[in-house]
FIKOLZA-1660 file (N, C-alpha, C; in steps of 0.1 Angstrom, whole numbers, plus 5000, padded with zeros to 4 digits):
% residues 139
   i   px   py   pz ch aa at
   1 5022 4767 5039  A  X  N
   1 5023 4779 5047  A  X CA
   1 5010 4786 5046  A  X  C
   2 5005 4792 5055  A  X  N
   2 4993 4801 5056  A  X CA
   2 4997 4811 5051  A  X  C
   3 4981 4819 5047  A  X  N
   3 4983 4837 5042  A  X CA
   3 4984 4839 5054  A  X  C
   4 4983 4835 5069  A  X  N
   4 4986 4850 5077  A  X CA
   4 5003 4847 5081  A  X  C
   5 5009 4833 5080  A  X  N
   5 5024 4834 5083  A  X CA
   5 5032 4837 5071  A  X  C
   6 5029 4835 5063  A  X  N
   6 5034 4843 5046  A  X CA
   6 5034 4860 5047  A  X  C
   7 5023 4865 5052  A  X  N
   7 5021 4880 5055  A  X CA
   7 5032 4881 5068  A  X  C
   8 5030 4873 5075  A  X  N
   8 5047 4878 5088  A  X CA
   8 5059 4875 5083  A  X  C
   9 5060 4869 5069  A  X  N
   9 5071 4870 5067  A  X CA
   9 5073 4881 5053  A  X  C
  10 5062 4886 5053  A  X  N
  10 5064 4897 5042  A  X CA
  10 5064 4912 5046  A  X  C
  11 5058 4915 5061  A  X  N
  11 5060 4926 5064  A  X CA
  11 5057 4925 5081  A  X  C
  12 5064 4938 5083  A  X  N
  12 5060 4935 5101  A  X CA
  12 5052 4951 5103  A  X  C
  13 5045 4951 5109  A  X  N
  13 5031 4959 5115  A  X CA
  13 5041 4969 5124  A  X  C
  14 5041 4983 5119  A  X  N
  14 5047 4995 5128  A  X CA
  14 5044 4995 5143  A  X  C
  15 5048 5000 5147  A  X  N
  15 5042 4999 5164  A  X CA
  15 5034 5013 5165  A  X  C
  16 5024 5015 5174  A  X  N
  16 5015 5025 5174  A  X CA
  16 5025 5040 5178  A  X  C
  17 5031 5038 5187  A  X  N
  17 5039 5050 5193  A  X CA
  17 5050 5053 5185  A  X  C
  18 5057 5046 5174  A  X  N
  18 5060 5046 5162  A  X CA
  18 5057 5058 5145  A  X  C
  19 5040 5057 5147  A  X  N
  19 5040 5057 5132  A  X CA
  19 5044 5068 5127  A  X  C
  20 5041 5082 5133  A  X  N
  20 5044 5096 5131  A  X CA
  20 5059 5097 5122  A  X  C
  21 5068 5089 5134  A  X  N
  21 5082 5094 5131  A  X CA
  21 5086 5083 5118  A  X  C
  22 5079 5071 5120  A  X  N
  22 5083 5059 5104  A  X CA
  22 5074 5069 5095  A  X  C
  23 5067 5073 5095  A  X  N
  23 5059 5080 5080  A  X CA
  23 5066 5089 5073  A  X  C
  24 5072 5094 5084  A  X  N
  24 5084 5106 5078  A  X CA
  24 5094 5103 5073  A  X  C
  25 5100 5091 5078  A  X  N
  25 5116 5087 5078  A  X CA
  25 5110 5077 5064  A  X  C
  26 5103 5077 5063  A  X  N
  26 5100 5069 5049  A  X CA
  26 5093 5077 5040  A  X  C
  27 5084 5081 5035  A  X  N
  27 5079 5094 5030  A  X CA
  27 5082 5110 5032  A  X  C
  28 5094 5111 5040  A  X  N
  28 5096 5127 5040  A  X CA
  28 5088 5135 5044  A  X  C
  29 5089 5149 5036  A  X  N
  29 5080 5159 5037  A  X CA
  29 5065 5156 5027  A  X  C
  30 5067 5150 5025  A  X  N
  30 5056 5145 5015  A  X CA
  30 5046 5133 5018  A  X  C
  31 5048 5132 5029  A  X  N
  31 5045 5119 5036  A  X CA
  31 5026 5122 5044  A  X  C
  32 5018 5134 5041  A  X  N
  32 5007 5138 5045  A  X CA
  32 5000 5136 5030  A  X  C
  33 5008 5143 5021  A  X  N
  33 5007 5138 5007  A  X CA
  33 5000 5125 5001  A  X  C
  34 5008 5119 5002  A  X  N
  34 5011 5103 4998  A  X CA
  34 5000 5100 5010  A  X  C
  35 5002 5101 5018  A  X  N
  35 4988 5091 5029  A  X CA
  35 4973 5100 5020  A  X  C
  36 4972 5110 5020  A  X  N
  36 4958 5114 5016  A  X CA
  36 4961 5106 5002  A  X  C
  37 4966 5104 4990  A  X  N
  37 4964 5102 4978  A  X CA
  37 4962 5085 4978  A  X  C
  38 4973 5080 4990  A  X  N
  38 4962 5061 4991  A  X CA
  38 4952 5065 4996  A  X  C
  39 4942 5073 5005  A  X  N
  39 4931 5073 5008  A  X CA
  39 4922 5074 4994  A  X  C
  40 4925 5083 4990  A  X  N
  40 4917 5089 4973  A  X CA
  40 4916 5075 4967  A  X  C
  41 4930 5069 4964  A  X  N
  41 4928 5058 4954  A  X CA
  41 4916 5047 4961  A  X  C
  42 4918 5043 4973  A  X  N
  42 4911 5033 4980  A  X CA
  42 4894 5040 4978  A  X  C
  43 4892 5053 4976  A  X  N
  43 4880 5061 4977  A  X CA
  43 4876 5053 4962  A  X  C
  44 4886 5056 4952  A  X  N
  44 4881 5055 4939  A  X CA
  44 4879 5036 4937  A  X  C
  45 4887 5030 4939  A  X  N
  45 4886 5015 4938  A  X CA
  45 4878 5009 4948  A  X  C
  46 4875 5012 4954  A  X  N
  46 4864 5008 4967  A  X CA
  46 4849 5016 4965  A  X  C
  47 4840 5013 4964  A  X  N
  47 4828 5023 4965  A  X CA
  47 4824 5021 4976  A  X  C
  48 4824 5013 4982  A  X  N
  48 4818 5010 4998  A  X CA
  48 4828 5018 5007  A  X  C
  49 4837 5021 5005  A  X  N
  49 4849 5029 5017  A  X CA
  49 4842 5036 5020  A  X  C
  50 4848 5041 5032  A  X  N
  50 4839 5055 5041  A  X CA
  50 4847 5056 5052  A  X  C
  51 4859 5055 5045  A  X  N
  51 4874 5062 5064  A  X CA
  51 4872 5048 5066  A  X  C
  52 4888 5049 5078  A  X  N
  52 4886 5035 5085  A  X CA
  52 4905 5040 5091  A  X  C
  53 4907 5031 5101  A  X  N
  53 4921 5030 5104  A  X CA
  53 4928 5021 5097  A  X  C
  54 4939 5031 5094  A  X  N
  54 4952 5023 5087  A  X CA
  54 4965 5019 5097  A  X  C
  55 4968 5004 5090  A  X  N
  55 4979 4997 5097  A  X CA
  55 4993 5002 5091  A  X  C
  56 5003 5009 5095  A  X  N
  56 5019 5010 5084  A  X CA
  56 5021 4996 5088  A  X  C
  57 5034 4994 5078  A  X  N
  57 5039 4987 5076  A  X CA
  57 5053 4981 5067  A  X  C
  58 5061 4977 5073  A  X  N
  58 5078 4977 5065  A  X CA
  58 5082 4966 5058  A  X  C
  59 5085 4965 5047  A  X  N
  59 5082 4948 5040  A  X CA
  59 5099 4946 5044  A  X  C
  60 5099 4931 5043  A  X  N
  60 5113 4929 5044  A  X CA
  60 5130 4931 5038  A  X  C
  61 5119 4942 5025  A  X  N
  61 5132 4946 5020  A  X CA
  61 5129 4965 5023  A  X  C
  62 5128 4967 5032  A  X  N
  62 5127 4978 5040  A  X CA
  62 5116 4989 5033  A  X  C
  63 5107 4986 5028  A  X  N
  63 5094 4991 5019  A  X CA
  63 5086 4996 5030  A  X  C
  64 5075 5006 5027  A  X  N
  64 5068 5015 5035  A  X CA
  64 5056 5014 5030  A  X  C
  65 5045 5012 5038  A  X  N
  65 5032 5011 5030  A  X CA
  65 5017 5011 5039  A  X  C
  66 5010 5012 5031  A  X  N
  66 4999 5016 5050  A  X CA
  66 4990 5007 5038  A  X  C
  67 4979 5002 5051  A  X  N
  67 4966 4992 5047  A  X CA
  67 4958 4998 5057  A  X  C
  68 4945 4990 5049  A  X  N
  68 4935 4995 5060  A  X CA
  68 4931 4985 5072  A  X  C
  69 4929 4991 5085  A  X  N
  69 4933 4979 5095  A  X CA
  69 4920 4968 5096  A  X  C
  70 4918 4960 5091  A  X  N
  70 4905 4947 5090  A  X CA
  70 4906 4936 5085  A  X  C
  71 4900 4929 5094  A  X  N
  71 4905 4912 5088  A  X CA
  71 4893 4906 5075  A  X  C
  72 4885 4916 5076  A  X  N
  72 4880 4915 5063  A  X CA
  72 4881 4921 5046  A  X  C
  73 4874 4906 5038  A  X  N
  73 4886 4912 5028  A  X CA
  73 4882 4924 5016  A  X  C
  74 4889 4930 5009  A  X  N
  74 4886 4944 5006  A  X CA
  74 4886 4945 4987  A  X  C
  75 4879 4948 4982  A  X  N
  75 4874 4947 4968  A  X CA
  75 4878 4957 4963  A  X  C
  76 4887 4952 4953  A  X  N
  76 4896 4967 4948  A  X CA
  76 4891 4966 4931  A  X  C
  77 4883 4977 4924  A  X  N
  77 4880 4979 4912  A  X CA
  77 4891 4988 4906  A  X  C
  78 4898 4986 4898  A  X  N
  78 4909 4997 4889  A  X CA
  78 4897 5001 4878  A  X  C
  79 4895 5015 4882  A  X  N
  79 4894 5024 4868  A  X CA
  79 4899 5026 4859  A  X  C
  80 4911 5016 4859  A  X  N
  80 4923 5015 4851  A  X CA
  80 4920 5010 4839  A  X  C
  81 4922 4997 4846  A  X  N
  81 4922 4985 4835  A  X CA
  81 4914 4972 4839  A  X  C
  82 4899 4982 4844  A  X  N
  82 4890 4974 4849  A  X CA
  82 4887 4958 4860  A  X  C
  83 4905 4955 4862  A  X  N
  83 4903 4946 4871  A  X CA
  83 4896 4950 4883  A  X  C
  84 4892 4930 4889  A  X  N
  84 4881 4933 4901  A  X CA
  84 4887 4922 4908  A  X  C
  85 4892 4931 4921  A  X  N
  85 4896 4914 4927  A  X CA
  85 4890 4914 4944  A  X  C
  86 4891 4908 4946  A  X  N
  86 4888 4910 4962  A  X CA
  86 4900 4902 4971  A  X  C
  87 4906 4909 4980  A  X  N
  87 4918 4905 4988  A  X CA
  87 4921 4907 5002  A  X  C
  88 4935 4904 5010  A  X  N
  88 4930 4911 5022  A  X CA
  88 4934 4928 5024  A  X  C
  89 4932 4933 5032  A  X  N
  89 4939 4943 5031  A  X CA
  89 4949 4948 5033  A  X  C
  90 4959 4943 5033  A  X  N
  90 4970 4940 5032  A  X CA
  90 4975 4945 5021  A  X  C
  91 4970 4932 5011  A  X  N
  91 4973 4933 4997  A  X CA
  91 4968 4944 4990  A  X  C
  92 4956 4948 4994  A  X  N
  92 4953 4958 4990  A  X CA
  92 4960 4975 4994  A  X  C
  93 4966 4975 5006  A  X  N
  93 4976 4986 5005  A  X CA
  93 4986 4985 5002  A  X  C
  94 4988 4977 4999  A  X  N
  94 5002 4975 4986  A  X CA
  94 5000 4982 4974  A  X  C
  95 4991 4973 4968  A  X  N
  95 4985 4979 4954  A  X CA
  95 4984 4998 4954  A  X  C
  96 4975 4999 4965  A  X  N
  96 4969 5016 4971  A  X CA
  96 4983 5022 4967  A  X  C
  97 4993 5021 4977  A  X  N
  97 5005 5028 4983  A  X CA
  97 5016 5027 4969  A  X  C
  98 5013 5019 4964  A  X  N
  98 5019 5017 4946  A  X CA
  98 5014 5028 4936  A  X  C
  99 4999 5028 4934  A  X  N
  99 4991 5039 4927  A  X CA
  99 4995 5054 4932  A  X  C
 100 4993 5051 4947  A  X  N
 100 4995 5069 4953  A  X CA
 100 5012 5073 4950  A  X  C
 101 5020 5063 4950  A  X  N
 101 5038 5064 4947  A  X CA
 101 5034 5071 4937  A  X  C
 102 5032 5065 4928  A  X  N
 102 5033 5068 4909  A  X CA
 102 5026 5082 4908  A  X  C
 103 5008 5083 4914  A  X  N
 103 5008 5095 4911  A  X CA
 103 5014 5105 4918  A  X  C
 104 5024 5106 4930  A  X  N
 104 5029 5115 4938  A  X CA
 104 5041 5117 4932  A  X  C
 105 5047 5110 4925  A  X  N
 105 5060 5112 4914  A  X CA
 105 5060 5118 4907  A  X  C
 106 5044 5117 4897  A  X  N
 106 5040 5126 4885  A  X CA
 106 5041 5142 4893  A  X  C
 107 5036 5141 4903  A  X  N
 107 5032 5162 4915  A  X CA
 107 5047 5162 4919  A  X  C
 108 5054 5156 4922  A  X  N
 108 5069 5156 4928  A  X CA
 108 5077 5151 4931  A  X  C
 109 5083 5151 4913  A  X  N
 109 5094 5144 4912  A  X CA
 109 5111 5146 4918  A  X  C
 110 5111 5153 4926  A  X  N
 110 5121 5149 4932  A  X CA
 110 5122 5144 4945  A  X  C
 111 5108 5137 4948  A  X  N
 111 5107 5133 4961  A  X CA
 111 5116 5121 4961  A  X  C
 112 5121 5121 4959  A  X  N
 112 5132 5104 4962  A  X CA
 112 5127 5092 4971  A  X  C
 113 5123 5098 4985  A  X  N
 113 5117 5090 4990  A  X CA
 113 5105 5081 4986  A  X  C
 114 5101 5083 4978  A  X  N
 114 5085 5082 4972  A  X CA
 114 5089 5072 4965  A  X  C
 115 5098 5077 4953  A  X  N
 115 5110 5070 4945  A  X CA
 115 5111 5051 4950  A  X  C
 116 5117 5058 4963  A  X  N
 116 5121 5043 4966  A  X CA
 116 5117 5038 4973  A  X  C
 117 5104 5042 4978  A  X  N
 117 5089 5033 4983  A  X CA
 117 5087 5027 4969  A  X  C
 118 5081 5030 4958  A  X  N
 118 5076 5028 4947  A  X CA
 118 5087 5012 4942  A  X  C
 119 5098 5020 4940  A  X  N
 119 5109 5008 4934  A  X CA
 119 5107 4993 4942  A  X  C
 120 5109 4996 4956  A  X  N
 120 5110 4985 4969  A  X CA
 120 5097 4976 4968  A  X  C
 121 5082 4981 4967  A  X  N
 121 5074 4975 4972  A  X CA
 121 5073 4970 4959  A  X  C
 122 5080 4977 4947  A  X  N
 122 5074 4967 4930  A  X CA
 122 5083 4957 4932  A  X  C
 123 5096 4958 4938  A  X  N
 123 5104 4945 4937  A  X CA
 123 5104 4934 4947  A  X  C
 124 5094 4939 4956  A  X  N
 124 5089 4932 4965  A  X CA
 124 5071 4921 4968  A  X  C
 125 5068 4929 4953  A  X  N
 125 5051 4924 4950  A  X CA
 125 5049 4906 4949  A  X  C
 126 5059 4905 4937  A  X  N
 126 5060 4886 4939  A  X CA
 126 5064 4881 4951  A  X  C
 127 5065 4881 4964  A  X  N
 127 5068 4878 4978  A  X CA
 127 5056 4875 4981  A  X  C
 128 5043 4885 4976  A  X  N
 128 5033 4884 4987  A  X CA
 128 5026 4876 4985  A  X  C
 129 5018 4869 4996  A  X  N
 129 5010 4856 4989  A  X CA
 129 4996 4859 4981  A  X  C
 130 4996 4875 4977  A  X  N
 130 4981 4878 4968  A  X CA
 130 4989 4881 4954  A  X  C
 131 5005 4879 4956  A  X  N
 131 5006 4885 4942  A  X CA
 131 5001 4883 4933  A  X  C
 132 4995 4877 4930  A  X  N
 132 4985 4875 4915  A  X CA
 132 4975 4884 4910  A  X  C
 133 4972 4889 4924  A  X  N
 133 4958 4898 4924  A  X CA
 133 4963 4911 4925  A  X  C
 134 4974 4913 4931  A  X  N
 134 4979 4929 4930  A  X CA
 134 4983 4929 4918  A  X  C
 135 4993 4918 4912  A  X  N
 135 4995 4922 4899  A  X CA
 135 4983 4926 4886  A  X  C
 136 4974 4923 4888  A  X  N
 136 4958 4924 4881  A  X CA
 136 4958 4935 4880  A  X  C
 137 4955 4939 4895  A  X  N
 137 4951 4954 4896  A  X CA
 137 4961 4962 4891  A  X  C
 138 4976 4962 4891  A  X  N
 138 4987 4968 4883  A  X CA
 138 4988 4969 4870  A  X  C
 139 4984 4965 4864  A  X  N
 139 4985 4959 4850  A  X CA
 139 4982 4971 4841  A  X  C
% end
């Protein structure tokens, strides 16, 4: 199977006249939040970033998550735990939208929604065909 029919079977691409009302209904009131804080993280793991459009997107176990929209592929450095991987972006707003859950949990924990963005896309990470490389960057 290919990474790009493994990615159609791992998430389906929001539709444009869509995204406003899925950002909410998946992220709540908190959902302006969480988009600037995956920007931040991608600012901090990326040194080349500089803005760009993002794709949402719903994984098949009903998970919420935005990428940045390019078919080329995107170099994520954790100031973490110094992994370096390079992937598509895809994978890489997985990983993003995972970091921005966790720290938006630590600012507001009773966001629930966030909650079970966070839970869904971790139980959903082995599906992807980069899982190896998101898990790196998680670690």
């Amino acid at each position: 199977m290919s990474t790009a029919q493994a990615l159609t079977e791992f998430s389906t691409r929001v539709p444009e006249l869509q995204r406003a009302e899925t950002m909410h209904q998946y992220w709540g009131d908190r959902c302006v939040d969480l988009e600037m804080f995956v920007f931040r993280f991608m600012d901090n793991f990326n040194e080349a970033y500089n803005g760009g459009y993002w794709d949402f997107n719903i994984t098949h176990n009903n998970a919420f998550y935005i990428s940045l929209s390019t078919d080329k592929p995107v170099r994520l450095v954790s100031p973490l735990n110094y992994a370096d991987e390079t992937m598509s972006a895809d994978a890489a707003g997985v990983v993003l939208t995972i970091f921005a859950c966790s720290y938006a949990l630590d600012k507001f924990p009773d966001a629930e929604e966030l909650l079970a963005t966070y839970d869904r896309l971790m139980a959903v990470v082995g599906d992807h065909p980069e899982a190896s490389k998101i898990y790196r960057l998680l670690d």
